[in-house]
C-alpha positions as CSV (number, residue, x, y, z in Angstrom):
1,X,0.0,0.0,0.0
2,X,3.2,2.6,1.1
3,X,4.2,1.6,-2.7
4,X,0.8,3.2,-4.1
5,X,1.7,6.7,-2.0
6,X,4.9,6.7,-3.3
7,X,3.9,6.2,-6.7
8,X,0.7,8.5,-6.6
9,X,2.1,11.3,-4.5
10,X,4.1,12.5,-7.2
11,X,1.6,12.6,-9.5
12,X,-0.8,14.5,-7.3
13,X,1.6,17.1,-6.9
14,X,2.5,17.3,-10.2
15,X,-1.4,18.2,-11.7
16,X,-2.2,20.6,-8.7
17,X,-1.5,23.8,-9.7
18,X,-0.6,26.4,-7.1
19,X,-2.9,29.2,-8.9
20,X,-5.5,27.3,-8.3
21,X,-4.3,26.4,-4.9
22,X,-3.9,29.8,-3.1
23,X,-6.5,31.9,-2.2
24,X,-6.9,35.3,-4.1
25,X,-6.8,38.2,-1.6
26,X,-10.0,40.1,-1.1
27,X,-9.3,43.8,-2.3
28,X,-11.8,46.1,-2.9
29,X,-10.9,47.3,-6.8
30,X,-13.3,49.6,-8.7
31,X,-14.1,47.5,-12.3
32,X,-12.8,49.3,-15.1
33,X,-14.6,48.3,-18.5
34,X,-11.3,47.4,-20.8
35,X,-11.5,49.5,-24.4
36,X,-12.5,47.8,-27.1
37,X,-8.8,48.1,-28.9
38,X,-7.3,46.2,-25.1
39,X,-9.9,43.1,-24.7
40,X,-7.9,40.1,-23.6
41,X,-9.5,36.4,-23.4
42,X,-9.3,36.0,-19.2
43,X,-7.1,32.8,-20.2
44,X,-4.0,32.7,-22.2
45,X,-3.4,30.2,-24.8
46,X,0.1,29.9,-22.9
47,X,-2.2,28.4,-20.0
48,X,-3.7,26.1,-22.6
49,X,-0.6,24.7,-23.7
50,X,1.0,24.1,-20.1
51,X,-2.6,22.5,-19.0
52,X,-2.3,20.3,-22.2
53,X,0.9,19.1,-21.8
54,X,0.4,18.5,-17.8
55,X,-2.5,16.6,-18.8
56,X,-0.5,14.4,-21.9
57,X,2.5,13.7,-19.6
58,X,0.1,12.5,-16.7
59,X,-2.2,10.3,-19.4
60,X,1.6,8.4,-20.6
61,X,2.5,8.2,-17.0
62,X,-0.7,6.1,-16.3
63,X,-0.5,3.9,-19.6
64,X,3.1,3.1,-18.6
65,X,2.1,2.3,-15.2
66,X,-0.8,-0.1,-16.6
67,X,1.3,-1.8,-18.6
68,X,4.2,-2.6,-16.3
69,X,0.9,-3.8,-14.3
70,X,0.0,-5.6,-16.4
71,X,3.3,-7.2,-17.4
72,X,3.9,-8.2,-14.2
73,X,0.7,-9.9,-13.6
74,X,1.2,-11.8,-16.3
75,X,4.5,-13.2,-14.8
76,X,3.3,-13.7,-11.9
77,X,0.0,-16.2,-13.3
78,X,2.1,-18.0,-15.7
79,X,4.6,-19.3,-12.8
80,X,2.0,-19.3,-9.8
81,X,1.0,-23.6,-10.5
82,X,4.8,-23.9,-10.1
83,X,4.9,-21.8,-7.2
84,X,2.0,-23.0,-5.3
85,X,3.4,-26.8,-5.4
86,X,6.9,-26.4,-4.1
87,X,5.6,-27.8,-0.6
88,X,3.2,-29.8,-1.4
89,X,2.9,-33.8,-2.1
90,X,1.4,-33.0,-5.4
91,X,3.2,-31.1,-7.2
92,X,2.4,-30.4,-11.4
93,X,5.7,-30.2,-13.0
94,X,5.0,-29.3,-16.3
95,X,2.1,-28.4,-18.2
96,X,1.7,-28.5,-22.4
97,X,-1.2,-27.8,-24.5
98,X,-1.4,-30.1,-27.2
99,X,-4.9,-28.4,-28.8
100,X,-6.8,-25.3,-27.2
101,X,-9.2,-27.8,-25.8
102,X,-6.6,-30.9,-24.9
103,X,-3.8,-30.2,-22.3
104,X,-1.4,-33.0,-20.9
105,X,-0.2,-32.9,-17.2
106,X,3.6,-34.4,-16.0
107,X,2.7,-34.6,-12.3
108,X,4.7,-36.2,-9.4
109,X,2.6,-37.3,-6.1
110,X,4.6,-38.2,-3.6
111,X,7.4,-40.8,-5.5
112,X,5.4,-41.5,-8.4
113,X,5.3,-39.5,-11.6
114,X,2.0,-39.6,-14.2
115,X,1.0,-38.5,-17.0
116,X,-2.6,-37.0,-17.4
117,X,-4.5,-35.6,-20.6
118,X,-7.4,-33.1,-19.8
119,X,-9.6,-32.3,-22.1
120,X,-13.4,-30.7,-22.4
121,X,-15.4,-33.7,-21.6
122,X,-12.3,-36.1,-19.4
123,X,-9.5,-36.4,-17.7
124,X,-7.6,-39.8,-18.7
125,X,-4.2,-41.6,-17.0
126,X,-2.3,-41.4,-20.1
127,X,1.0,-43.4,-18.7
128,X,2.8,-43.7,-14.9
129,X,6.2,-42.8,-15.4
130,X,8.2,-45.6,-12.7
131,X,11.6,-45.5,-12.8
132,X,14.7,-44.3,-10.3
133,X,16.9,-40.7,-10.9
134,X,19.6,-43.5,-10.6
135,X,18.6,-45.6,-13.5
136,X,17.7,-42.3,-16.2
137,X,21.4,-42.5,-18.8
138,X,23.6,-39.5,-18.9
């Protein structure tokens, strides 16, 4: 959570801007109607361009953030079945899809190793792999 305030903060301070921050001072100041020939829009276009660009950088900051997100979730789902098993009995050791409905399973419970297919409608032994580290060739 500290990580989002550290990553936010910046951001926040960034888009405020202290105009609008700071309170104008209350002076009593006769209104003088401008000439025609003086009339100036209340709003430079030198404001525009600064809010425009504030706004772009912060819109680029976000994307990047998003997609380091979701980079990183990515990761993360793609190695979790290997992570979850390192302590457990059953543990999936590798996982290939053979068609985008049909996926085969190499999975070790306790000393024995199997082979399983899963598919839409079963899940079928395929073979139970029984031999010693000792006996594999080198």
């Amino acid at each position: 959570m500290r990580l989002w305030y550290f990553l936010l903060l910046p951001l926040l301070a960034f888009a405020a801007e202290p105009e609008a921050v700071a309170k104008p001072v209350e002076t009593e100041v006769e209104e003088v109607q401008p000439e025609a020939d003086n009339v100036q829009s209340p709003i430079s276009s030198d404001m525009y361009r600064k809010q425009f660009f504030r706004t772009l950088i912060v819109i680029v900051i976000i994307g990047v953030i998003a997609i380091v997100l979701i980079s990183l979730m990515r990761r993360y789902a793609k190695n979790r079945p290997f992570q979850v098993n390192h302590k457990k009995n059953i543990k999936i050791l590798e996982r290939r899809q053979i068609s985008p409905v049909t996926f085969l399973y190499h999975i070790q419970i306790g000393n024995k190793q199997i082979v399983i297919s899963e598919s839409k409608n079963e899940v079928r032994v395929v073979a139970n792999l029984d031999w010693d580290e000792t006996e594999l060739p080198s």
